[in-house]
Each structure stands twice: as structure tokens, then as C-alpha cells.
TIPA-812863 format. One line per 5 residues: number of its first residue (from 0); their letters; for each residue x, y, z of C-alpha. Coordinates in pm, 1 decimal. Layout:
<recs>
NUM) A) X,Y,Z; ...;
</recs>
This chain:
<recs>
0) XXXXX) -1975.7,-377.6,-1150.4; -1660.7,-247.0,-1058.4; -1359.6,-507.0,-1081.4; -1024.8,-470.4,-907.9; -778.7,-567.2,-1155.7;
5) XXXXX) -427.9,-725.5,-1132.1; -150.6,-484.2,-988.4; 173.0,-419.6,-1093.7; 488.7,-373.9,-843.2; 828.4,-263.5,-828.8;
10) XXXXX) 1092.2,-236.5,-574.8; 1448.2,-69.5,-567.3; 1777.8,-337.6,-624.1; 1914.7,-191.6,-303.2; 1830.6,-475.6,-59.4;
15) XXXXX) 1886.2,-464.7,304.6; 1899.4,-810.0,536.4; 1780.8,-820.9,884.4; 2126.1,-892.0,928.0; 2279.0,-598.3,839.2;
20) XXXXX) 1974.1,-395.5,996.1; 2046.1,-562.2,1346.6; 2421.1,-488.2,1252.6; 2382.4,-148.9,1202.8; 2164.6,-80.1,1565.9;
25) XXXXX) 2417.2,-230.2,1705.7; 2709.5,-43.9,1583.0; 2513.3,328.5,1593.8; 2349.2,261.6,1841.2; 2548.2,96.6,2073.5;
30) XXXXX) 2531.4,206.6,2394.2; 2143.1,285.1,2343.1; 1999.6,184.3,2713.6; 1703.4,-47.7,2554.0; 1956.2,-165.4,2289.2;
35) XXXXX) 1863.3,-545.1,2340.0; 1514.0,-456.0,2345.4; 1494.5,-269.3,2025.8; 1746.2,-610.2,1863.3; 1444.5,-819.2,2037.5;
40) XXXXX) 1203.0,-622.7,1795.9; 1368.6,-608.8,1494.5; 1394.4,-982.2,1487.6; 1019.6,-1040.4,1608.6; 924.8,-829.5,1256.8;
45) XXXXX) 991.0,-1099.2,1095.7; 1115.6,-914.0,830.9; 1440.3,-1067.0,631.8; 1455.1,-847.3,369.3; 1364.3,-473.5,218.8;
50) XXXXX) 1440.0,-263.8,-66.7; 1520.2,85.6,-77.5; 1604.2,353.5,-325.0; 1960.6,438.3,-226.4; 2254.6,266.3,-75.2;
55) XXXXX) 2249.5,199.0,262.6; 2529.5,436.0,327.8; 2332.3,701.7,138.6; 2053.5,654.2,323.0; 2208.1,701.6,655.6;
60) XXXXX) 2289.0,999.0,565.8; 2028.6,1324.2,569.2; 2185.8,1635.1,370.2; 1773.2,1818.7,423.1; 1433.0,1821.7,400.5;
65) XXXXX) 1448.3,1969.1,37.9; 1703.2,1735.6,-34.3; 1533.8,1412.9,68.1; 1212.6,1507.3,-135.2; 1394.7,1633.4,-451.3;
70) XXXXX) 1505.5,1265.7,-397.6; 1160.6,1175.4,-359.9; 1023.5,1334.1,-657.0; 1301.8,1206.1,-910.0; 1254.8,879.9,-800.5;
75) XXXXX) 906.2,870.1,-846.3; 878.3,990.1,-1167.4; 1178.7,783.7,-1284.3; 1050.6,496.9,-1130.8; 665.2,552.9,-1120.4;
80) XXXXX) 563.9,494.7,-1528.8; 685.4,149.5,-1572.7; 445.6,54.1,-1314.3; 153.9,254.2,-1426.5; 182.5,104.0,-1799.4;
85) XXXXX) 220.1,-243.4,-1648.5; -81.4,-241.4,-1479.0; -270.1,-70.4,-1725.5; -170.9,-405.0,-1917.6; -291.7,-621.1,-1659.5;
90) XXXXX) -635.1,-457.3,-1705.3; -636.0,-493.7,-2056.7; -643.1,-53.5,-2095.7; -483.1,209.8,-2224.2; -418.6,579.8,-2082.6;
95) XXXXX) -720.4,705.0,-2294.0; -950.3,474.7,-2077.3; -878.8,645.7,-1738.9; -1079.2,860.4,-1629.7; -959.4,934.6,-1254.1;
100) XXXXX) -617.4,875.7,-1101.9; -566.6,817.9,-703.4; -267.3,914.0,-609.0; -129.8,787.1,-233.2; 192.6,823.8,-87.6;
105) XXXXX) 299.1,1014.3,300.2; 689.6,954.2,261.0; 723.7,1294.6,-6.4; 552.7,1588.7,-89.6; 465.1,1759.7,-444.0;
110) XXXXX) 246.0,2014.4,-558.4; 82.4,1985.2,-800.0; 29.5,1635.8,-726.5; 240.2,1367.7,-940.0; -89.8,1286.8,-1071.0;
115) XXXXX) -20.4,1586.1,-1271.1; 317.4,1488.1,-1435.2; 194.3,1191.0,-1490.4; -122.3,1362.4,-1713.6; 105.9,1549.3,-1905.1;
120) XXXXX) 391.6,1288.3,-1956.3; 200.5,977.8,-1995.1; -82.2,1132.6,-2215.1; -357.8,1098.9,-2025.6; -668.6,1252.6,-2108.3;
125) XXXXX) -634.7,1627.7,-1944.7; -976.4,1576.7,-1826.4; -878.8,1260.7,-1611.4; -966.0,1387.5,-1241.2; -711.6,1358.9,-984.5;
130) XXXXX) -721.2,1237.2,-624.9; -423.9,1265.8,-396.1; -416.1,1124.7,-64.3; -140.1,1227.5,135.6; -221.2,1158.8,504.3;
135) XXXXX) -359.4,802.4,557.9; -46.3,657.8,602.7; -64.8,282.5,539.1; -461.3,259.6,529.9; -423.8,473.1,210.7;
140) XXXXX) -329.5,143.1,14.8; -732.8,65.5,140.4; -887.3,417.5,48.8; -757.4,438.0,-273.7; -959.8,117.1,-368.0;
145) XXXXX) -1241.8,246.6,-196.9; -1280.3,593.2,-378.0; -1145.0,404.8,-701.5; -1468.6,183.9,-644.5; -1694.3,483.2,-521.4;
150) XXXXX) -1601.6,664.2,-863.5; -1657.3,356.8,-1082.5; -2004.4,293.8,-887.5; -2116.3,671.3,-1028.3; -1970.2,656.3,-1373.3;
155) XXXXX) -1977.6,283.0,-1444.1; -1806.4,353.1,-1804.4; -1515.2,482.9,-1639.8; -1230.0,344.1,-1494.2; -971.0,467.5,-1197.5;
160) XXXXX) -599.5,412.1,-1158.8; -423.0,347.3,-870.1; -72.8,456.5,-800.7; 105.3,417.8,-416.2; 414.3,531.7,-391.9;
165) XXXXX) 621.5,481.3,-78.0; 1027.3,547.9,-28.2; 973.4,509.9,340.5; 1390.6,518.5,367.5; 1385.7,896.8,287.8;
170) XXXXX) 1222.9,921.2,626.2; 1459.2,800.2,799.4; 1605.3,1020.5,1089.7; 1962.9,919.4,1273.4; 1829.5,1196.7,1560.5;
175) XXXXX) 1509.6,963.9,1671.7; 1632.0,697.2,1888.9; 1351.3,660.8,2078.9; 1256.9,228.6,2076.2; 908.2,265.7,1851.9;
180) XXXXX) 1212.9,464.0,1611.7; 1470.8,226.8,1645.6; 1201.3,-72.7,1585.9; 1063.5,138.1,1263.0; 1403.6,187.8,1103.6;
185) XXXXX) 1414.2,-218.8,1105.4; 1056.7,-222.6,961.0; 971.7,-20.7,651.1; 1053.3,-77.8,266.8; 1018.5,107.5,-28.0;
190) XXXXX) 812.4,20.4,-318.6; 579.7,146.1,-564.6; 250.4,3.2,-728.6; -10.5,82.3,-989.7; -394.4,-101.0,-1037.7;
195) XXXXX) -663.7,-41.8,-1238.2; -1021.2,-27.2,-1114.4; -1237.8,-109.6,-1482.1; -1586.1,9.1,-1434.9; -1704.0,-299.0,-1649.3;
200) XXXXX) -1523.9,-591.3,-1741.0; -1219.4,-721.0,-1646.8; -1059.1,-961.7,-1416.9; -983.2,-1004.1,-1013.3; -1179.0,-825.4,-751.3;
205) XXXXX) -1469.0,-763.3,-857.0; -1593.9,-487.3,-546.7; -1888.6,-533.8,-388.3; -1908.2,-298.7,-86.3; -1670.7,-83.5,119.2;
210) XXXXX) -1631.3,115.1,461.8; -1405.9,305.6,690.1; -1367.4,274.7,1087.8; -1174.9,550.5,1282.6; -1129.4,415.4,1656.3;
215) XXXXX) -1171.9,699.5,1877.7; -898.7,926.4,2044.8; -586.1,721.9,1889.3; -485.8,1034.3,1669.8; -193.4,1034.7,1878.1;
220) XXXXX) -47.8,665.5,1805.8; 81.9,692.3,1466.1; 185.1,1030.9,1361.1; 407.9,1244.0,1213.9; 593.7,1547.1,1370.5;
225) XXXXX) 657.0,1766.6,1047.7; 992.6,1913.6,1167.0; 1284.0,2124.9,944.4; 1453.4,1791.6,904.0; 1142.3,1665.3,753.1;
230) XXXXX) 914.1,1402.6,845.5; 940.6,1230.1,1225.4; 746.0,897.8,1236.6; 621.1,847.8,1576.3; 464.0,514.3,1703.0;
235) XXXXX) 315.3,423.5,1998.6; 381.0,120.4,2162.8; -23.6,48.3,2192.4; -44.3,0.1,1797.4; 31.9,-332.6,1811.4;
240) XXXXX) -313.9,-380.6,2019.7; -503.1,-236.3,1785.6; -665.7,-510.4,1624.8; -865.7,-591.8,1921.7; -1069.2,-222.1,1841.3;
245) XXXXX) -1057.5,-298.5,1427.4; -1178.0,-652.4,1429.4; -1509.2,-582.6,1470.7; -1528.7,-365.1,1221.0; -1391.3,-588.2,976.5;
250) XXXXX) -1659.9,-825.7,1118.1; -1944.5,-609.7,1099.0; -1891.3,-497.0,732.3; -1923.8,-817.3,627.7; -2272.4,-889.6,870.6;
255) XXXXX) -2374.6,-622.5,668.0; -2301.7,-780.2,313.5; -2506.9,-1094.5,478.1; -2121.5,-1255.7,423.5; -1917.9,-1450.5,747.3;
260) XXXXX) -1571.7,-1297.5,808.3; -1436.3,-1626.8,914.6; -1580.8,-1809.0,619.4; -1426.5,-1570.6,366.8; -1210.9,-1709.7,70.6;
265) XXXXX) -916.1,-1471.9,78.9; -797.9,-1211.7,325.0; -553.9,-937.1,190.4; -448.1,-677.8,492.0; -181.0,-462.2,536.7;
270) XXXXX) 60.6,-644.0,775.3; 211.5,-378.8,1024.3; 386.1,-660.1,1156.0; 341.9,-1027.9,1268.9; 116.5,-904.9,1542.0;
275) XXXXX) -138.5,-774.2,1334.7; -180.2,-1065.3,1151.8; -180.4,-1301.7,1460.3; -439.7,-1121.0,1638.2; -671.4,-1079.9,1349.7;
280) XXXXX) -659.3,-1465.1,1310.0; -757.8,-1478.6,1696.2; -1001.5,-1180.1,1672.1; -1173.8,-1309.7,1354.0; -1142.6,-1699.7,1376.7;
285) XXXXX) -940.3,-1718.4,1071.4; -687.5,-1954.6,973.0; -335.1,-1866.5,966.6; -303.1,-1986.4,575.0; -533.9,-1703.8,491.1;
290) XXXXX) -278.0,-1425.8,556.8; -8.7,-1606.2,357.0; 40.5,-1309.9,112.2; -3.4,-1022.5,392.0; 305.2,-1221.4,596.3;
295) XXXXX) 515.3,-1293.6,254.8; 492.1,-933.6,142.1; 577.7,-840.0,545.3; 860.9,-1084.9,555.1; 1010.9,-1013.5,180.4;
300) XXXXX) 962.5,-631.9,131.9; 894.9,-502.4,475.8; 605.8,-297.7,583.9; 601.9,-83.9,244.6; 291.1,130.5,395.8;
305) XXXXX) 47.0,198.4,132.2; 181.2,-44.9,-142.0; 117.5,-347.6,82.8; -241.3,-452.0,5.2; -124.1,-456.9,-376.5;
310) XXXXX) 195.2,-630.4,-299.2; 32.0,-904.1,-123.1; -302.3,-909.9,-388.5; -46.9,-961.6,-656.1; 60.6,-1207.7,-483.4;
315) XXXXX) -292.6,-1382.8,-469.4; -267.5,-1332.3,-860.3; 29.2,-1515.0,-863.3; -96.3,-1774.6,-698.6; -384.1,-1829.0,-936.1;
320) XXXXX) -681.1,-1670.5,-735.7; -966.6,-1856.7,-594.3; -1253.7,-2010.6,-750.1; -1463.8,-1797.1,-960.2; -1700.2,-1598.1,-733.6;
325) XXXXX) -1530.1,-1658.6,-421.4; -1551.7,-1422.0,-122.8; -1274.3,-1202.6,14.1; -1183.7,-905.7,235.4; -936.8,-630.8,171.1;
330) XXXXX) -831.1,-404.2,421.8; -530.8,-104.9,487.7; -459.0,15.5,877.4; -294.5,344.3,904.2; -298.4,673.7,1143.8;
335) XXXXX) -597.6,743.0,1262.3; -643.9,468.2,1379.7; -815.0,412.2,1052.6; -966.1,84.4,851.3; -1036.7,120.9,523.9;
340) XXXXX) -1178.3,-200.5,386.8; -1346.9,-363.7,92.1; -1547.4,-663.2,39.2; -1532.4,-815.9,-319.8; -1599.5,-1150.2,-521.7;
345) XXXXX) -1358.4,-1310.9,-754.0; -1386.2,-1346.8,-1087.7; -1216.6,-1458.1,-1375.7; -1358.8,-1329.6,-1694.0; -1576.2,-1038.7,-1772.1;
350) XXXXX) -1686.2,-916.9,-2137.9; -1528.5,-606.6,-2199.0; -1798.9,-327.6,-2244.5; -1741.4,18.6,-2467.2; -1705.0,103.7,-2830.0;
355) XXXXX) -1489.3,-41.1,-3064.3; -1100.5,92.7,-2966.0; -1156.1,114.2,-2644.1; -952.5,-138.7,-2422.6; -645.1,-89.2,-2622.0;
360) XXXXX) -335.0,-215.9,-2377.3; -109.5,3.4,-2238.1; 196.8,-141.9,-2455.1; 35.7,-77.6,-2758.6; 61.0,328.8,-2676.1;
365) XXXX) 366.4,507.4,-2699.9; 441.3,723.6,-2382.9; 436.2,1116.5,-2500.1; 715.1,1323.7,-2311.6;
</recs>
């Protein structure tokens, strides 16, 4: 059965405080008509600190579209291998033992896909399929664990990568000053992180079952308006509610599994913000403790979209896990308004499976390129 492995993370050195993000609305934005509203926000995130790829100064700046994502794609392929060969470690595998790599990201664009660099540089197999996902937002973090699991169910000798890649600071935009802006420019991080799905053995998550939920005519509430200047992240002030419609799925996914959502052993969601977190615990009867990881990664990093439900599982890692077959949820909100979710056991040791060779880790290959 499919198994979730460890993932690996990485964030820039450039680190901005709350501090110096309330600072800086004050100072640009200064006689902004909702200004102590939008200060009111930023401090409600919860967020204290975030990472992103370029100086702060740097990134207030916007010289272009093409500009931004020639940014984008350097970064990501300077930045992007380290991770991938990291958590090909954690899963005890080489590049020879992929056999599908899910690709998710919305803050650049490339074609073809990075998945395609990385074949050629990394020395994957040229027959590894590739899956990017470009347009789930944060629920992509979600997705790409679900088709990573969907593959693995139909060839269970195979194994997926995962690779998220978010430098939501390259979206910024100093013309958007609307509040649900203003509130996102205090919000998002950038980070990037890898995970291996093993077909058989292996350690973590192992997956059990997964499913989507779109709630109905919310298209409209997290968007982007793809404009000359690039992307324009617009956010309407009813996303905070939307737990209230995405609860139940979360609950019924588990009815089906025959499991109790309020009973589970471990909880890993993408945390928007505090609010998503608080009303899932009121929604779903769950204690607070059980979003520990989601908040830390919100509070530490930011909301790093897609990279978020591997930030806080690493976290979980970190921790030492749960006990050995214990039950947990994972789950990634995005535009949509979309749930992609997962329901998986824990465990600690699986035989490896394969002939002899196979399972070699990542360190022990030399990167070609």
C-alpha cells in the first residue's frame, strides 16, 4: 500500500517580521482609508515570520512580468534539487526508482514543465511521467498526494515524487491596495518542498483513501486576474467562512472509511490563517492541540500555499509521529473552493519490496548536469 514518506523543506534566508510587514503598510500605505483595518489583519494572521527569495527592497520592486518569472524559474531550479535529493533520502530511493513526478506551484510559469529540467538534470529515468498542476492554488499541496497515491494504487511497484514550489513574493503587486491585498501581502511565504510517495515499503503515511469537494459557485473568491504585470491575487472577504461548507466534507470522507473525524490521531491542513484552523476545531469537534503543526508552519513561514501540508507533516516527523497505525487526515484548501484530502494510517516500518539495487538513496547518486 502506498506510504507517504518524510518530506524535505527549504526556505529562502531573507526573513521578514510582522514587524517590519506592519511597518511597511504603514509607511506605503499611509493614508490608505482602511489603513487600521488592514494593521488589525495583519496582526490577527498570526504570522511572525516569512521567508522570501529576495530582499525586501527587491521585492517591492516589480521591473515585469517576464522579469519576475525569469526570477521564478532561476530560483527554482537553483533552489529546487537540494530538496528533491533530500527527500528522496528520507524515502530511502534513488532517481532511478521514480516513476512519476507531480509538479505544483501557481506563483510562476514554465513550459515545458520544471518537471522536465529536472528529468534531464537530475537523471531521471526519461520515461518518468510528469504531472504539473498549475491552478489549485493552495489545495494543490492536497492533490499532489492524491494523484501521487492514485498512481501508486495502479502501479504498486512504482513510486511518485512530489515537488511544490511556491515564491509567493514574486506576486506581489504595489498597484493592489484593495484590504483582501493589503491583508495578503502580510500573509504569504515562500518555500519549496519535495516527498516521495513509495508504492511499497517505507515509512509515514501510509494512504488509505482520498477525495475532492468543490463548494458550489465560489469560483469567484480566490482568483487570479492574469494581467501584463503578471499575476493579481484576489480574495474575498467570505474565505475566511469557508470552513463551515468544507467541514462536512472532511467529515464525510472519513464516515466513509468507517473512521470518526473527531477521533482521528493527527490532523495536517493547510492553515489559510488562524481562522481556518479555529473553525475546523468548532466544525469538527477537534482539539486545538491537533492543529499544532498547521498553526506553527502558519505562524513561522506564513501561508506558503501549496508547500504547507508538507511543512507542517514534517513537522509531525519531527515530532516523532504517532503510534504505529494511528489514524490521521490530510487536507489542502485552495481556489475553487476546493478540498483535496487524504485519509492515511501511520506506520513506522515497512519491508522494502523490489529487486536487489533498487532502493539505493538519493546521496549515493551523483546528480548528472
Amino acid at each position: 500500500m502506498a506510504t507517504l514518506c518524510r518530506p524535505s523543506i527549504a526556505v529562502p534566508d531573507n526573513v521578514l517580521t510582522m514587524e517590519e510587514t506592519l511597518d511597511l503598510a504603514r509607511t506605503l500605505h499611509a493614508d490608505h482609508p482602511q489603513l487600521g483595518l488592514v494593521l488589525r489583519l495583519i496582526r490577527n494572521t498570526g504570522v511572525r515570520t516569512r521567508h522570501i527569495v529576495q530582499p525586501i527592497d527587491k521585492t517591492l520592486e516589480h521591473p515585469g512580468f517576464q522579469a519576475r518569472n525569469d526570477l521564478y524559474e532561476a530560483e527554482a531550479k537553483r533552489r529546487v534539487p537540494a530538496v528533491v535529493y533530500q527527500a528522496l533520502d528520507n524515502a530511502g530511493l534513488g532517481v532511478g526508482d521514480i516513476g512519476l513526478i507531480v509538479y505544483v506551484s501557481c506563483t510562476g510559469f514554465m513550459m515545458p514543465s520544471l518537471t522536465a529540467w529536472l528529468i534531464n538534470t537530475m537523471g531521471f529515468s526519461t520515461e518518468t511521467r510528469q504531472l504539473p498542476i498549475a491552478q489549485l492554488g493552495c489545495a494543490a499541496g492536497g492533490a499532489a498526494i492524491n494523484r501521487a497515491h492514485d498512481f501508486c494504487r495502479a502501479y504498486p511497484e512504482e513510486n511518485a515524487l512530489i515537488v511544490a514550489c511556491e515564491f509567493c513574493s514574486l506576486c506581489y503587486q504595489p498597484v493592489d491596495v484593495g484590504v483582501g491585498s493589503l491583508l495578503s501581502n502580510g500573509l504569504f511565504g515562500d518555500a519549496v518542498a519535495a516527498a516521495v510517495v513509495r508504492g511499497q515499503g517505507g515509512e509515514g503515511v501510509r494512504l488509505e483513501r482520498n477525495g475532492s469537494h468543490l463548494v458550489p459557485d465560489t469560483e469567484d473568491w480566490i482568483s487570479y486576474a492574469v494581467k501584463s504585470t503578471g499575476f493579481h491575487f484576489q480574495l474575498d472577504k467570505r474565505v475566511p467562512t469557508t470552513m463551515k461548507m468544507l467541514a462536512p466534507a472532511l467529515r464525510a470522507l472519513t464516515q466513509e472509511h468507517s473512521w470518526d473525524v473527531s477521533g482521528l490521531d493527527f490532523h495536517i491542513v493547510h492553515a489559510g490563517g488562524p481562522r481556518i484552523l479555529d473553525d475546523l476545531c468548532e466544525f469538527l469537534d477537534v482539539d486545538p492541540h491537533m492543529y499544532r503543526y498547521s498553526r506553527a508552519t502558519l505562524t513561522e513561514r506564513g501561508n506558503i500555499a501549496s508547500c504547507v501540508v508538507f511543512d507542517a507533516l514534517n513537522r509531525l516527523f519531527e515530532d516523532g509521529g504517532v503510534a504505529d497505525s494511528g489514524q490521521g487526515l490530510i487536507a489542502g484548501f485552495g481556489p475553487g473552493i476546493t478540498a483535496e484530502m487524504a485519509l492515511g494510517t501511520w506506520v513506522t516500518r515497512q519491508p522494502d519490496a523490489g529487486p536487489a539495487g533498487v532502493g539505493l538513496p538519493a546521496s549515493a547518486q551523483a546528480p548528472v548536469g
